[in-house]
C-alpha positions as YAML, in Angstrom:
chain: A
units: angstrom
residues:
- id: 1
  name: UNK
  ca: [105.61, 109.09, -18.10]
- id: 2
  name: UNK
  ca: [105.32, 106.97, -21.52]
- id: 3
  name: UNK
  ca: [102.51, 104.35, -21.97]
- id: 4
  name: UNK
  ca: [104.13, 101.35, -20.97]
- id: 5
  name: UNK
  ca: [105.46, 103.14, -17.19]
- id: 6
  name: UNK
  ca: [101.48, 103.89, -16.91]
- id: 7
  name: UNK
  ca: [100.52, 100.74, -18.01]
- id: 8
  name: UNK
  ca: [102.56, 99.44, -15.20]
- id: 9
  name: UNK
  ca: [101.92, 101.56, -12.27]
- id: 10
  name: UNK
  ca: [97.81, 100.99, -12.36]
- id: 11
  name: UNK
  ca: [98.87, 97.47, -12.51]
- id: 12
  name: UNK
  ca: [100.88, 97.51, -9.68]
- id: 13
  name: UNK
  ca: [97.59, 99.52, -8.01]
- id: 14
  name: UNK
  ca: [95.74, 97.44, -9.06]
- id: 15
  name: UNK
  ca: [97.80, 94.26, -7.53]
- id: 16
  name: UNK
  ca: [97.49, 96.03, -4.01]
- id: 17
  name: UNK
  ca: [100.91, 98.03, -3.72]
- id: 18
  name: UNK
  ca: [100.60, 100.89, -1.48]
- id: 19
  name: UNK
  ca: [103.68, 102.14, -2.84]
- id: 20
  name: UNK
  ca: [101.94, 102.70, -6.68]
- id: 21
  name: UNK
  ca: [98.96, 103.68, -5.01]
- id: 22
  name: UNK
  ca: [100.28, 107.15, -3.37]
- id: 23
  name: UNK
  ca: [102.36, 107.75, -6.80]
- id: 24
  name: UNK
  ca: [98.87, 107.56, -8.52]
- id: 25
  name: UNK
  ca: [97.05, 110.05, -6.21]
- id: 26
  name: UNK
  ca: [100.60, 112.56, -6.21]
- id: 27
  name: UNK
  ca: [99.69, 112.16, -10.05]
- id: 28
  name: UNK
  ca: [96.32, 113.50, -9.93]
- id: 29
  name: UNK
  ca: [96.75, 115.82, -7.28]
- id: 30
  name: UNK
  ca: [99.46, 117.10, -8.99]
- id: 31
  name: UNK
  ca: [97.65, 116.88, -12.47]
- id: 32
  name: UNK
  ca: [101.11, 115.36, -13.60]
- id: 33
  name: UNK
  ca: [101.10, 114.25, -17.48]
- id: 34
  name: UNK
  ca: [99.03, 110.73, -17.83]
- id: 35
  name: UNK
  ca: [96.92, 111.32, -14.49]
- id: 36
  name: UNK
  ca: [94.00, 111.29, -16.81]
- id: 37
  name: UNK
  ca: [94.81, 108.14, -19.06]
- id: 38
  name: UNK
  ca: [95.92, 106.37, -15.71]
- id: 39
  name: UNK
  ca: [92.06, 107.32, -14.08]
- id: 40
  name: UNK
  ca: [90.63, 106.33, -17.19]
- id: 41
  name: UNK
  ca: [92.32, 102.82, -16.90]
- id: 42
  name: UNK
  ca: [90.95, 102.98, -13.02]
- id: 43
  name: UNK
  ca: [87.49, 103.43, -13.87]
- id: 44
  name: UNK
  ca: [86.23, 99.73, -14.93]
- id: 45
  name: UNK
  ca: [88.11, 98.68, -11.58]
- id: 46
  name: UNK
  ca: [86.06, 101.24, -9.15]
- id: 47
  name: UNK
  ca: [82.07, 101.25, -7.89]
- id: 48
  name: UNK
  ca: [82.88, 98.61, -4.94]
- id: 49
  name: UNK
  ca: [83.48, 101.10, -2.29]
- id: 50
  name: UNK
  ca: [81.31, 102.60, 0.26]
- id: 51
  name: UNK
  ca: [82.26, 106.39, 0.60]
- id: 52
  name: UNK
  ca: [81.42, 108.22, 3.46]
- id: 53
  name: UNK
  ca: [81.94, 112.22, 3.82]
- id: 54
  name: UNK
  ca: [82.22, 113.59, 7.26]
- id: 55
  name: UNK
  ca: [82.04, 117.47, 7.60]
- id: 56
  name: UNK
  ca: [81.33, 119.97, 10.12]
- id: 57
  name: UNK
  ca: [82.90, 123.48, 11.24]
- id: 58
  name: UNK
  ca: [86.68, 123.63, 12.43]
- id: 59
  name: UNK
  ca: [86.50, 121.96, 16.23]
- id: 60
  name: UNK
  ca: [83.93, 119.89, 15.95]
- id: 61
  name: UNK
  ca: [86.65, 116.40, 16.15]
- id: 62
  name: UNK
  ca: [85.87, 115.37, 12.88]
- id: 63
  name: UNK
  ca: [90.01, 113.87, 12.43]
- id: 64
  name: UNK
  ca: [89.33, 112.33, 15.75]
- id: 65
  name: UNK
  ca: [86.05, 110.36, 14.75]
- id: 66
  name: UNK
  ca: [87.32, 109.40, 11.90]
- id: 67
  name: UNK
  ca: [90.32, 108.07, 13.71]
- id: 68
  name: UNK
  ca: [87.07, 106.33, 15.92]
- id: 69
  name: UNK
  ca: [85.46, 105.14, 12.83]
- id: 70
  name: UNK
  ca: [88.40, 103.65, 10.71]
- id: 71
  name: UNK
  ca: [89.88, 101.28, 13.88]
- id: 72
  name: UNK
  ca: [86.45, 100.08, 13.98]
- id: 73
  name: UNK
  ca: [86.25, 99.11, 10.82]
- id: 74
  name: UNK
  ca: [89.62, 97.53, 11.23]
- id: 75
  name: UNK
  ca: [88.57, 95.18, 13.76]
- id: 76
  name: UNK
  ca: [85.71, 94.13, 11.02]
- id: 77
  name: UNK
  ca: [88.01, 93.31, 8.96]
- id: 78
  name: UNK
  ca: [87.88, 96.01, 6.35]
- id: 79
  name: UNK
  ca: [90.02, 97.97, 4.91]
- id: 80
  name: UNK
  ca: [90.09, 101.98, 4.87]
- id: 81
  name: UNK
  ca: [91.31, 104.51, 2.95]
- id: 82
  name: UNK
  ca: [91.09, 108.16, 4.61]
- id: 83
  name: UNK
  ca: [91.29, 111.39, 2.23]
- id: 84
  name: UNK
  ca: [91.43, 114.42, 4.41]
- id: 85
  name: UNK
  ca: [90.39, 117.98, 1.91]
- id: 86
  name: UNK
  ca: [92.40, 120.69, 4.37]
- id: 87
  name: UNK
  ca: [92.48, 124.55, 3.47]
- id: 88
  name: UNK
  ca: [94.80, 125.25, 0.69]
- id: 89
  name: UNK
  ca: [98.06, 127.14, 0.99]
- id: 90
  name: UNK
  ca: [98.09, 130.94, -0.60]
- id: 91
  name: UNK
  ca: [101.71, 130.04, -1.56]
- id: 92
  name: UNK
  ca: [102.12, 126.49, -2.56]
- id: 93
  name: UNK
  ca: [98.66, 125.92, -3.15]
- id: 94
  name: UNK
  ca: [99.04, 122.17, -1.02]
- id: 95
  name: UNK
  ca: [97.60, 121.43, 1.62]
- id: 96
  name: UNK
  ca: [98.31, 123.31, 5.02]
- id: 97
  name: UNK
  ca: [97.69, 120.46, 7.31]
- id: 98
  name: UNK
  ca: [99.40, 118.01, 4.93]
- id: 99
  name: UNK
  ca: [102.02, 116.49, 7.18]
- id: 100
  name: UNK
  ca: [100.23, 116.41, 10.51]
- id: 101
  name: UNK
  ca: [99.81, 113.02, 12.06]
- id: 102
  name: UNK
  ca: [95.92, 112.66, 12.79]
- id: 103
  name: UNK
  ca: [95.26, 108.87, 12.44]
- id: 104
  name: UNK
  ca: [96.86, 108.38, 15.59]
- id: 105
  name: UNK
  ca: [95.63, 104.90, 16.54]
- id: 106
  name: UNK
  ca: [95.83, 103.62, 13.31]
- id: 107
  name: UNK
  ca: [99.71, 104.52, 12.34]
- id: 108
  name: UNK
  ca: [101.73, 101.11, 11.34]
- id: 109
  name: UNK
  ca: [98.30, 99.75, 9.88]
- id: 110
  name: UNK
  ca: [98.92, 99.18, 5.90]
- id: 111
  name: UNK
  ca: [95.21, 98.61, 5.78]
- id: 112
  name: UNK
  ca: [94.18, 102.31, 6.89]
- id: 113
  name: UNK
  ca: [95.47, 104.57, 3.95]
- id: 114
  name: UNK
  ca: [95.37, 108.24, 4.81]
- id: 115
  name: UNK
  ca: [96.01, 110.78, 2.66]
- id: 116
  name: UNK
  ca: [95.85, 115.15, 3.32]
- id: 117
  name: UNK
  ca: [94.81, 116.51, -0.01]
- id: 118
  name: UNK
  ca: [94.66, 120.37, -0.89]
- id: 119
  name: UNK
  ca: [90.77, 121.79, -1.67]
- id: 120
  name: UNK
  ca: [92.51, 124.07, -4.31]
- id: 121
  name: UNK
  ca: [91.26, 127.27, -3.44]
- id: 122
  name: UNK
  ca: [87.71, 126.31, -2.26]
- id: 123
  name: UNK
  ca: [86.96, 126.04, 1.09]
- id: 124
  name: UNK
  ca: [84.89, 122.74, 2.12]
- id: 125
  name: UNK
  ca: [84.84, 122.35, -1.56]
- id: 126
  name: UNK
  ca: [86.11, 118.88, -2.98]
- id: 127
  name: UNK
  ca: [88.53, 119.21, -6.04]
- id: 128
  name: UNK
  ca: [88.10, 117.01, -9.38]
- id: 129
  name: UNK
  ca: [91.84, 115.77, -7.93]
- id: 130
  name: UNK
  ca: [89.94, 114.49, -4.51]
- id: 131
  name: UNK
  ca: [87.60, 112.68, -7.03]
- id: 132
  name: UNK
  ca: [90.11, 110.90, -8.55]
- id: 133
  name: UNK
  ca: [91.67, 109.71, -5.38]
- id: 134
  name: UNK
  ca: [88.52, 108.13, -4.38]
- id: 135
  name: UNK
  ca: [88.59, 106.33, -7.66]
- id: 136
  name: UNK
  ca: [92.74, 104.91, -7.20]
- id: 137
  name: UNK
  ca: [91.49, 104.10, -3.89]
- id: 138
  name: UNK
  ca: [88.42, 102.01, -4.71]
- id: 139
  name: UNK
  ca: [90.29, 100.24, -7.81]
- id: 140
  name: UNK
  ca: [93.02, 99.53, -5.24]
- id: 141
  name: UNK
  ca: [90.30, 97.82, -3.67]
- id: 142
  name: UNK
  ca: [89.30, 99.93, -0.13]
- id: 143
  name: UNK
  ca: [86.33, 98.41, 1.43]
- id: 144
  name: UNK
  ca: [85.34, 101.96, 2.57]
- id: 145
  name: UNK
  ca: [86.18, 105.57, 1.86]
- id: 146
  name: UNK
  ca: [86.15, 108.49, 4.63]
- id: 147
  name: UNK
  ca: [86.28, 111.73, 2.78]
- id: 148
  name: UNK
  ca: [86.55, 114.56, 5.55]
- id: 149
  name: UNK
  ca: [86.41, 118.22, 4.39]
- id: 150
  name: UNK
  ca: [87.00, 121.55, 6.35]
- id: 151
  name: UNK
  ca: [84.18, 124.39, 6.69]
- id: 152
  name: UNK
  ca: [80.04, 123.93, 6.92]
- id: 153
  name: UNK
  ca: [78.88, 126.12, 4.85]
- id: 154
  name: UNK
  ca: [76.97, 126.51, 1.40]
- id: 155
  name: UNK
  ca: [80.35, 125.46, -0.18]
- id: 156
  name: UNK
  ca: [80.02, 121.78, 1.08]
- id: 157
  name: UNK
  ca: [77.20, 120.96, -0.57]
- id: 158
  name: UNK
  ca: [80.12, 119.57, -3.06]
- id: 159
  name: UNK
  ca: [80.45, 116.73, -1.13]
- id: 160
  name: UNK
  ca: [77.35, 115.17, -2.01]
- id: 161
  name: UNK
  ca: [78.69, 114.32, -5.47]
- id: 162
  name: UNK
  ca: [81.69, 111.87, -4.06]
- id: 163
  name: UNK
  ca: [79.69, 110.68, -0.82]
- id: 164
  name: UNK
  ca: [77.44, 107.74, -0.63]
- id: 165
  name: UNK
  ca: [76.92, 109.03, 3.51]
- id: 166
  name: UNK
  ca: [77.31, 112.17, 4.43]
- id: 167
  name: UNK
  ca: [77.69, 113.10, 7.66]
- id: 168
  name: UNK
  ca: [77.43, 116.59, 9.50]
- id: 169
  name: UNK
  ca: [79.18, 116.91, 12.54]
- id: 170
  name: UNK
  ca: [78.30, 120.01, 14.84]
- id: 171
  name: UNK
  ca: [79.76, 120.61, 18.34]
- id: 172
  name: UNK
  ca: [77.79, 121.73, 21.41]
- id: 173
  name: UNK
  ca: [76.62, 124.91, 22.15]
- id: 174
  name: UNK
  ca: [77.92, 126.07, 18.35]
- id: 175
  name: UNK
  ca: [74.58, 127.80, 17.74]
- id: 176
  name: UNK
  ca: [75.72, 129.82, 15.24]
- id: 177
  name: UNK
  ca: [76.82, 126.17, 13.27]
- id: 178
  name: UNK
  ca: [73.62, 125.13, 13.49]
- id: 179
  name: UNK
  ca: [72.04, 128.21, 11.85]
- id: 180
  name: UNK
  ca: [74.89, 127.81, 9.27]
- id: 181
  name: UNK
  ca: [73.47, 124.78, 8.40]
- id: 182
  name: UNK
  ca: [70.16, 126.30, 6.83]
- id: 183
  name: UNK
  ca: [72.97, 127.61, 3.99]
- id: 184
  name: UNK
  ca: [72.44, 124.35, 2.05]
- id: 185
  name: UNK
  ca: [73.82, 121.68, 3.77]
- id: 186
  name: UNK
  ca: [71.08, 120.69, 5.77]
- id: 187
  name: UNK
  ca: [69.56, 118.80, 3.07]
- id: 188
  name: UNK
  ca: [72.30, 117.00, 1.79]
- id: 189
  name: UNK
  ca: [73.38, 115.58, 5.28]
- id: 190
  name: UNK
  ca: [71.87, 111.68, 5.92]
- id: 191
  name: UNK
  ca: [73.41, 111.53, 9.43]
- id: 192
  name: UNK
  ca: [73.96, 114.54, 11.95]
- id: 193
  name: UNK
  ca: [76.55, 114.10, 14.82]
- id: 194
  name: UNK
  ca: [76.72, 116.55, 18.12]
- id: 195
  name: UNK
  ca: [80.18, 115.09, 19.08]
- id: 196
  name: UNK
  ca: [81.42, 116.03, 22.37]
- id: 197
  name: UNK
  ca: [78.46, 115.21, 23.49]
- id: 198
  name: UNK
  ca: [79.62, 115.61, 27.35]
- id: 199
  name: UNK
  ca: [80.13, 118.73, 26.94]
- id: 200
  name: UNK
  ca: [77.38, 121.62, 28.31]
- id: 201
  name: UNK
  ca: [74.92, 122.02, 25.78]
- id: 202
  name: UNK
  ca: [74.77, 119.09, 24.11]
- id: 203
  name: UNK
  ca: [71.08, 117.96, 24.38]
- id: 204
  name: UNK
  ca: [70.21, 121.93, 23.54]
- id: 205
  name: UNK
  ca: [72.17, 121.45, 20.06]
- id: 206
  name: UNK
  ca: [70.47, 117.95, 19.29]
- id: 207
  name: UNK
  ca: [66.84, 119.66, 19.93]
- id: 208
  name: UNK
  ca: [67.65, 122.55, 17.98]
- id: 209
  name: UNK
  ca: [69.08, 120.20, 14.92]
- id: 210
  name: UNK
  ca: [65.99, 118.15, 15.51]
- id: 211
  name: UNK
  ca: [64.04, 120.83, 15.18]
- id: 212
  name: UNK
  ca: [65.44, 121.78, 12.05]
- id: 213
  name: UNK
  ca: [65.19, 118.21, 10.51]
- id: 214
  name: UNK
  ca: [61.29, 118.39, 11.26]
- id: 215
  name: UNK
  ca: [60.63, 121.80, 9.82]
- id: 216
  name: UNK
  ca: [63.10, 120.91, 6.47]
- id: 217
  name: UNK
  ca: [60.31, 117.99, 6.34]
- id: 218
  name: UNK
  ca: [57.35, 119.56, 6.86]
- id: 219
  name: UNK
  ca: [57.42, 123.64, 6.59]
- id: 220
  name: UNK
  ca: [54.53, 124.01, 7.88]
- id: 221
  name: UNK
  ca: [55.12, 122.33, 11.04]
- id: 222
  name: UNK
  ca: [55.71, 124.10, 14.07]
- id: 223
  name: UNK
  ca: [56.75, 122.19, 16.99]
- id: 224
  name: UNK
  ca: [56.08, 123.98, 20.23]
- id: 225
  name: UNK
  ca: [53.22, 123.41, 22.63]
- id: 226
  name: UNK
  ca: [50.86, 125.83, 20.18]
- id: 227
  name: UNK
  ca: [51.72, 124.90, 17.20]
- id: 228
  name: UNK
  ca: [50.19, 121.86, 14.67]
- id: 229
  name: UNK
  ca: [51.59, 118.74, 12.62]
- id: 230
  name: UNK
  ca: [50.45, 118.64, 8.88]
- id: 231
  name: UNK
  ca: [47.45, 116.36, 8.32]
- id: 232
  name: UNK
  ca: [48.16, 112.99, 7.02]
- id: 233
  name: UNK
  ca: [45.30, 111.14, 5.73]
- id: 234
  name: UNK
  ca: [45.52, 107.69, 3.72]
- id: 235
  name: UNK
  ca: [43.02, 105.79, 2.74]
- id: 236
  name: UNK
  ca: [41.91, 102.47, 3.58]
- id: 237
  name: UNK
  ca: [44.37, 101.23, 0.97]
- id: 238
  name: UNK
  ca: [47.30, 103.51, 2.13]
- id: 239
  name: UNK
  ca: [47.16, 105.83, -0.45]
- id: 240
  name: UNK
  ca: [47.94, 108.93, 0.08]
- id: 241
  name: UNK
  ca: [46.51, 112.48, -1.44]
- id: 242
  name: UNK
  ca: [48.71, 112.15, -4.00]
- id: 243
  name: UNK
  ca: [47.72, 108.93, -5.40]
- id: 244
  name: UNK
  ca: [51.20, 107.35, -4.33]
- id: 245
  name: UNK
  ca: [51.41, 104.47, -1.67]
- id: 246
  name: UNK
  ca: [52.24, 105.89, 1.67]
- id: 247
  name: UNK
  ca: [53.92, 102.91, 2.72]
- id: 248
  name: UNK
  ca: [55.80, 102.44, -0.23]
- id: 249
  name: UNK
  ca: [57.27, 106.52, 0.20]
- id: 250
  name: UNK
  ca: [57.79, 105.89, 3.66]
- id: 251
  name: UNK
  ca: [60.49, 102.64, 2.39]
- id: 252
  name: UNK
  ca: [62.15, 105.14, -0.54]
- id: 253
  name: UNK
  ca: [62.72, 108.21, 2.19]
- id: 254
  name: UNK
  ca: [65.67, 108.18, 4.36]
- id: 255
  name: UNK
  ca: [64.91, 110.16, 7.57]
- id: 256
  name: UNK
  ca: [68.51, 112.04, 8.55]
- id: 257
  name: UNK
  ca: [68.81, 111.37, 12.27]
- id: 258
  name: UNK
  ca: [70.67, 113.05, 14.76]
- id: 259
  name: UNK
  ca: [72.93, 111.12, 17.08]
- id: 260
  name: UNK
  ca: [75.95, 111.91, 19.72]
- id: 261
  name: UNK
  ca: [79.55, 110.96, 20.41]
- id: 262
  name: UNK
  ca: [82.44, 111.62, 22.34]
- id: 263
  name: UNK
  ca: [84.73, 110.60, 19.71]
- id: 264
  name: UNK
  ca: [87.77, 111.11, 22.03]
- id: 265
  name: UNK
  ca: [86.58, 108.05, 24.56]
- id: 266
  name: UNK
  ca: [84.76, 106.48, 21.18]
- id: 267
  name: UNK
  ca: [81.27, 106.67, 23.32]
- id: 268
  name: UNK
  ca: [78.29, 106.52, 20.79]
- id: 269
  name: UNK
  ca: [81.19, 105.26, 17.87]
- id: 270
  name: UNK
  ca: [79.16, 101.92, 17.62]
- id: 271
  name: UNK
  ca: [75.85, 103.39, 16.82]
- id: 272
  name: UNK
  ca: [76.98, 105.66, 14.58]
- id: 273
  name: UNK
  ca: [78.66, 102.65, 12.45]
- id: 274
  name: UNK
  ca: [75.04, 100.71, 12.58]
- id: 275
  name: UNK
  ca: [73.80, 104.07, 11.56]
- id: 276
  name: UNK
  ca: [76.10, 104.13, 8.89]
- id: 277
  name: UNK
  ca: [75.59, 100.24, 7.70]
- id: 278
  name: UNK
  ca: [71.45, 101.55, 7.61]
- id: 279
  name: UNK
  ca: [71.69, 103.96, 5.08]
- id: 280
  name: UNK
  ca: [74.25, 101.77, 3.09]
- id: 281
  name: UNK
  ca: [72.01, 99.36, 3.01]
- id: 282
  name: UNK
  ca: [68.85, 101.32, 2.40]
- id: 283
  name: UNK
  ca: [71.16, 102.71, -0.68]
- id: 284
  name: UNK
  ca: [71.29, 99.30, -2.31]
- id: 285
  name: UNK
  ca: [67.97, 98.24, -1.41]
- id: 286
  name: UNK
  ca: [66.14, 101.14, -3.12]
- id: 287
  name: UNK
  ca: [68.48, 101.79, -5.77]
- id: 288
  name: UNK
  ca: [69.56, 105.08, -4.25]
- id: 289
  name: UNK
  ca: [72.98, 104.40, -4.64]
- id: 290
  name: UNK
  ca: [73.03, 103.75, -8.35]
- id: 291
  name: UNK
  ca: [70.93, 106.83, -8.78]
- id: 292
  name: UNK
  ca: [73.21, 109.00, -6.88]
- id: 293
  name: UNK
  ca: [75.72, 107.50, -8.80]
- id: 294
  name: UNK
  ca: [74.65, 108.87, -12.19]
- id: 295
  name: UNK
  ca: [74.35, 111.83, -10.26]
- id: 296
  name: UNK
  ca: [77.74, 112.37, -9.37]
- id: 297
  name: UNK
  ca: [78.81, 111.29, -12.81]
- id: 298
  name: UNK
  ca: [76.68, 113.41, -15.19]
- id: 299
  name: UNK
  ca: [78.50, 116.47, -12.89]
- id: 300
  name: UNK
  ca: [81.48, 115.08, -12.91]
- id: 301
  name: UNK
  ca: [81.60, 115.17, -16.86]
- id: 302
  name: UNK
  ca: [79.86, 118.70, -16.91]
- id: 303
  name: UNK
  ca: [82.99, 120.08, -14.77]
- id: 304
  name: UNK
  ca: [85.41, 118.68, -17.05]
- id: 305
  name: UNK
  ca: [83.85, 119.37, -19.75]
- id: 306
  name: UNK
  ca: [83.63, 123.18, -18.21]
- id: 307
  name: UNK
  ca: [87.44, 123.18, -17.24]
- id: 308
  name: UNK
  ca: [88.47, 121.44, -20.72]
- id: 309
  name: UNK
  ca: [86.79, 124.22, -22.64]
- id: 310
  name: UNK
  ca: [88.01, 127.17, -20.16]
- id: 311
  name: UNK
  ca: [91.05, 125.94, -21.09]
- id: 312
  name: UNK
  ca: [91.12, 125.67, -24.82]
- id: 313
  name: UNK
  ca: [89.43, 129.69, -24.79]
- id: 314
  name: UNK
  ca: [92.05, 130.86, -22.49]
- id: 315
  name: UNK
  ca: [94.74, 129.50, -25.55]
- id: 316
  name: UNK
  ca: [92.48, 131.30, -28.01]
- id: 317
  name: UNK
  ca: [92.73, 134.47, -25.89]
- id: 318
  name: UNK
  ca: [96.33, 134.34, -25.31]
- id: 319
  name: UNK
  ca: [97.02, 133.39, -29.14]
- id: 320
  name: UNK
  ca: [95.13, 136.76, -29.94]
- id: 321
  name: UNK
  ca: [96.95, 138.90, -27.52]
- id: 322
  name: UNK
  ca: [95.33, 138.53, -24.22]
- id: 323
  name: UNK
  ca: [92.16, 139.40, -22.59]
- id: 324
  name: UNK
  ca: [93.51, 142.71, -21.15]
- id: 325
  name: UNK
  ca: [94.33, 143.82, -24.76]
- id: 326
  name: UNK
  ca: [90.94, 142.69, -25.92]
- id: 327
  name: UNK
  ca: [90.06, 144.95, -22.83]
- id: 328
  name: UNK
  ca: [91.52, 147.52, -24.15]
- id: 329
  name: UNK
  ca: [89.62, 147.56, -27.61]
- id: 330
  name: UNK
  ca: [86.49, 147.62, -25.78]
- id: 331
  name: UNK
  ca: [87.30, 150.11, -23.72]
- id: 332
  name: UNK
  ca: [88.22, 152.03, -27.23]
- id: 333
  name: UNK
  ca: [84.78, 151.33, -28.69]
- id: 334
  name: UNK
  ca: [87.02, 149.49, -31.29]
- id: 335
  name: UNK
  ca: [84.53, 146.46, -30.42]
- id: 336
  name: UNK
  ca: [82.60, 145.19, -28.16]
- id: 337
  name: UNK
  ca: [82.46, 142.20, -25.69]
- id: 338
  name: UNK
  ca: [79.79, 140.23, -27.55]
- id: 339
  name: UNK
  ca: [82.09, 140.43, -30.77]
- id: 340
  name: UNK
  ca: [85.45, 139.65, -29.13]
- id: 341
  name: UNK
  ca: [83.25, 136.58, -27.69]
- id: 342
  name: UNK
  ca: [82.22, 135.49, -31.20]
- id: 343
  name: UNK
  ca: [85.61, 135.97, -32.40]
- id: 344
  name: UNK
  ca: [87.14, 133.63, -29.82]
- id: 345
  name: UNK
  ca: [84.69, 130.84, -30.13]
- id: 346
  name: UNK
  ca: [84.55, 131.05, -33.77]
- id: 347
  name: UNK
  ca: [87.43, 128.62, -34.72]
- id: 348
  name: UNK
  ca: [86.13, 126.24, -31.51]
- id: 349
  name: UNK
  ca: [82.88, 126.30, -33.08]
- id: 350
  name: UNK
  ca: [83.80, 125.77, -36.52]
- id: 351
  name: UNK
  ca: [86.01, 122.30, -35.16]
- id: 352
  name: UNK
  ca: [82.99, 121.04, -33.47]
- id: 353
  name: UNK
  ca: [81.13, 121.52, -36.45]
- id: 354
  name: UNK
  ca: [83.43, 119.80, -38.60]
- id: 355
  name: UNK
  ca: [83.28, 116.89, -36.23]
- id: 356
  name: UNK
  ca: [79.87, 116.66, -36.30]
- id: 357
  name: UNK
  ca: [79.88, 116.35, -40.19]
...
């Protein structure tokens, strides 16, 4: 695609056509030539949206509450755009669940965009291509994003870097999700959800996430009959030991809470979108979001700036023969790794020198 077809299709995005809007995400999915000049173009356009990640383990109706979530954003008025990260294929490397119909209730509305996207190869994980999507679908102009992943497990701690929200949803009885959830994603979740909440064992899962909440707060509080709460002792003034003002913390902390649904017969949808509107707007009243903004950038550029450099040592290696023939030496005792190393980043080194000059 030359300059001018480019310049035209994030135009056309950018004037609201779905049509240019699902060629731009096949781009970057795809990592078709130009998908990075046509994000670039995107990027001035995007930081309007409000992105929300749901994820939870396989089961828990995550497609169906987000089915829940975007017709009631619908009948606010808004407008939705749904990426959903499925397990990739071994052959094809797309995504498995790709043409299933999930968005049942919302098929025929132009205003609920929902795309299946491959993780590439990590479960849970979110690809640099999801990324990008969120960004063509923000510049398009998507009042809010639902980014749903597959797995709950240490891997999904990636979704902290595209979500505003994130929420965990865990299903009844799963007590073997909940101690999952010590793996790391218990601290990046700001909303937990024990959907199909009629089912048998539902209040037993909310204490038990409850329980966890408290003790990722305070480790040193225990909270059966025998056990004890951590002192807390302000001053007259509300300061706390620490010299910082307790009220003040209290206003800058978001407590993750832990609520239930039946996302099938929408039961408990409601609260969970006032939920949801809470922490959005405790995001922009703190400055939360910004921060977590530069947070997701200053990654975002280490990972391409990781990927950009794999890339330019794997044409090194491949212009010297291969690693399997540098291998080889090594095994020899012709050399050793530490000098094949130098060798390859020598000429990379010397142009980044030269640039710097």
């Amino acid at each position: 695609m030359n300059a001018a077809a480019e310049t035209e299709l994030v135009e056309e995005l950018l004037a609201g056509k779905h049509r240019a809007l699902a060629r731009v995400i096949s781009k970057v999915e795809n990592r078709q030539p130009g998908y990075r000049d046509i994000v670039s173009r995107l990027h001035e356009h995007t930081g309007h949206a409000d992105v929300i990640g749901v994820t939870g383990s396989p089961g828990a109706g995550k497609s169906t509450l987000v089915d829940k979530l975007a017709a009631q954003y619908r009948e606010r008025g808004e407008t939705v755009g749904v990426i959903a990260v499925d397990p990739s294929s071994p052959y094809t490397g797309g995504a498995v669940l790709g043409d299933r119909i999930r968005m049942a209730s919302n098929v025929g509305d132009m205003d609920v965009f929902f795309r299946s996207m491959s993780a590439r190869g990590t479960l849970g994980g979110l690809s640099t291509a999801t990324s990008d999507a969120i960004k063509a679908l923000d510049a398009f102009g998507k009042d809010r994003i639902i980014v749903e992943t597959v797995g709950a497990g240490q891997n999904e701690v990636d979704i902290v870097r595209t979500a505003d929200t994130v929420v965990v949803l865990v299903q009844p009885g799963s007590g073997d999700d909940v101690q999952m959830l010590k793996a790391g994603i218990l601290e990046i979740g700001d909303l937990f959800v024990v959907n199909k909440a009629d089912m048998d064992g539902a209040s037993r899962t909310v204490a038990d996430l409850e329980e966890m909440l408290h003790m990722e707060r305070d480790p040193t509080a225990k909270l059966d009959t025998g056990g004890f709460e951590k002192p807390d002792h302000p001053d007259q003034d509300g300061i706390d030991a620490d010299g910082a003002d307790a009220e003040e913390d209290e206003a800058e902390h978001w407590e993750p809470m832990v609520l239930e649904t039946v996302a099938k017969s929408g039961e408990g949808v409601e609260e969970l979108l006032d939920t949801l509107d809470a922490h959005s707007a405790w995001l922009d009243e703190t400055g939360r979001r910004e921060t977590k903004a530069k947070q997701r950038y200053a990654a975002e550029i280490r990972q391409l700036l990781r990927a950009d450099a794999a890339d330019l040592i794997d044409d090194e290696l491949d212009r010297r023969g291969g690693v399997e023939a540098m291998a080889e030496r090594v095994l020899d005792r012709e050399t050793d790794p530490y000098t094949v190393a130098d060798e390859v980043l020598g000429p990379i080194e010397d142009c980044v020198r030269e640039q710097r000059e």
